[in-house]
C-alpha positions in Angstrom: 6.1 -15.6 5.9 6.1 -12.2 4.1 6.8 -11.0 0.3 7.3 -7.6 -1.0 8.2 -6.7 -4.2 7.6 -3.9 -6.4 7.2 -2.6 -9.7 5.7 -0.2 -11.9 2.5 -0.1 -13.7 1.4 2.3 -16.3 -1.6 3.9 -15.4 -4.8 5.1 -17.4 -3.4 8.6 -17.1 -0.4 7.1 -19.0 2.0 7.7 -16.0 4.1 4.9 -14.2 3.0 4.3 -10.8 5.2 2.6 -8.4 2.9 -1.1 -6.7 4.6 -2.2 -3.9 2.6 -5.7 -3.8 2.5 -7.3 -0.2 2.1 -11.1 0.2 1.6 -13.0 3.5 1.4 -11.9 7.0 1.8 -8.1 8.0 2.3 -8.3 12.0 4.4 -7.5 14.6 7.4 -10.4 13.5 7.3 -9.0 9.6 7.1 -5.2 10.7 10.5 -5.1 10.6 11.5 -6.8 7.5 8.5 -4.7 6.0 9.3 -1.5 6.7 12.7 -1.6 5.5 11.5 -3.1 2.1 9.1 0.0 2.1 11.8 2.4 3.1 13.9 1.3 0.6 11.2 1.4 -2.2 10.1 5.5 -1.3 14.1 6.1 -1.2 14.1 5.1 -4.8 10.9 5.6 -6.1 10.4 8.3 -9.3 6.9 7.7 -10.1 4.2 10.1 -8.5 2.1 7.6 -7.3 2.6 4.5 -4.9 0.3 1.7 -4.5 0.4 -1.0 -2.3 -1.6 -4.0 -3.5 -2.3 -6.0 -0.1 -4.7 -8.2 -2.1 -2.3 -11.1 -1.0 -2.2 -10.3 2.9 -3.5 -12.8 5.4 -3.0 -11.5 8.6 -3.4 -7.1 9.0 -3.6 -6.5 12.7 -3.5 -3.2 14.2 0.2 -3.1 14.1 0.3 -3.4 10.8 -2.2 -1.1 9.7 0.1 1.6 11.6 3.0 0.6 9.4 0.8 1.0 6.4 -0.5 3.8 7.7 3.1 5.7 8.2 4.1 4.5 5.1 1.2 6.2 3.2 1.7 9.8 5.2 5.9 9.2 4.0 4.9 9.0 0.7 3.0 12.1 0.6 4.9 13.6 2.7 7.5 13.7 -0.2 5.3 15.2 -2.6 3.1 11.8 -4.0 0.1 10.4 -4.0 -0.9 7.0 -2.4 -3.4 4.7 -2.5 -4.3 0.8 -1.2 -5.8 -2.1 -3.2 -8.0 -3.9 -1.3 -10.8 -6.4 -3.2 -10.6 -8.6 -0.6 -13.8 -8.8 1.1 -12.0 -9.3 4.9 -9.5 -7.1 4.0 -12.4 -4.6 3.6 -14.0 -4.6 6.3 -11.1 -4.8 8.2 -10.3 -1.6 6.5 -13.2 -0.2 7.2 -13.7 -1.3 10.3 -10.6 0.6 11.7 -10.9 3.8 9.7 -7.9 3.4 7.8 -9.9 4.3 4.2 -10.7 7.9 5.9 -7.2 8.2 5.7 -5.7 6.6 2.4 -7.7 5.8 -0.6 -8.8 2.3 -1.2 -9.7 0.7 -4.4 -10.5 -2.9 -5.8 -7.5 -2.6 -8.8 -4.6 -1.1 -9.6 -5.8 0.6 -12.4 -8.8 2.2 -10.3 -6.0 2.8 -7.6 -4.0 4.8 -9.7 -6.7 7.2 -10.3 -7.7 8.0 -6.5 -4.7 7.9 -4.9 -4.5 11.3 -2.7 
């Protein structure tokens, strides 16, 4: 089963940032259902930043982590920053592991999130 909701954060910088919070499986059956949530969410979104808090995840395979990874080059490709939270120790080194912090920042909060995201 997969969750996604959203909703904004004030930052230290004082700014709102958008956190799309992801909860459950992301694989090949919730791609769909994810995508269009994230879709949806970048359509709308006002805030400079988005950060996707996939503290809650169980399953990230490579599929996935593709759909993450679009997401994150959508964002900036409309002018904002993005950035992951990630404290889960498995969730890191599946991160790592694949690359995928090379590519989008990764932090352990929101708040710390909100102050990398590229």
């Amino acid at each position: 089963m997969l969750a996604v909701t959203s909703s904004l954060h004030e930052g230290r910088d004082g700014r709102a940032h958008l956190v799309v919070r992801i909860e459950g499986d992301v694989s090949m059956s919730t791609l769909p259902k994810l995508t269009d949530f994230l879709n949806r969410e970048l359509a709308a979104a006002t805030s400079p930043t988005v950060i996707l808090d996939i503290d809650s995840v169980g399953v990230l395979d490579d599929a996935g982590l593709g759909i993450l990874m679009g997401f994150a080059g959508r964002v900036r490709a409309s002018g904002r920053s993005v950035a992951v939270v990630a404290s889960v120790a498995r969730l890191r080194q599946r991160i790592d592991e694949t690359g995928f912090d090379r590519a989008v920042g990764v932090a352990s909060s929101i708040l710390d999130a909100g102050r990398i995201a590229r």
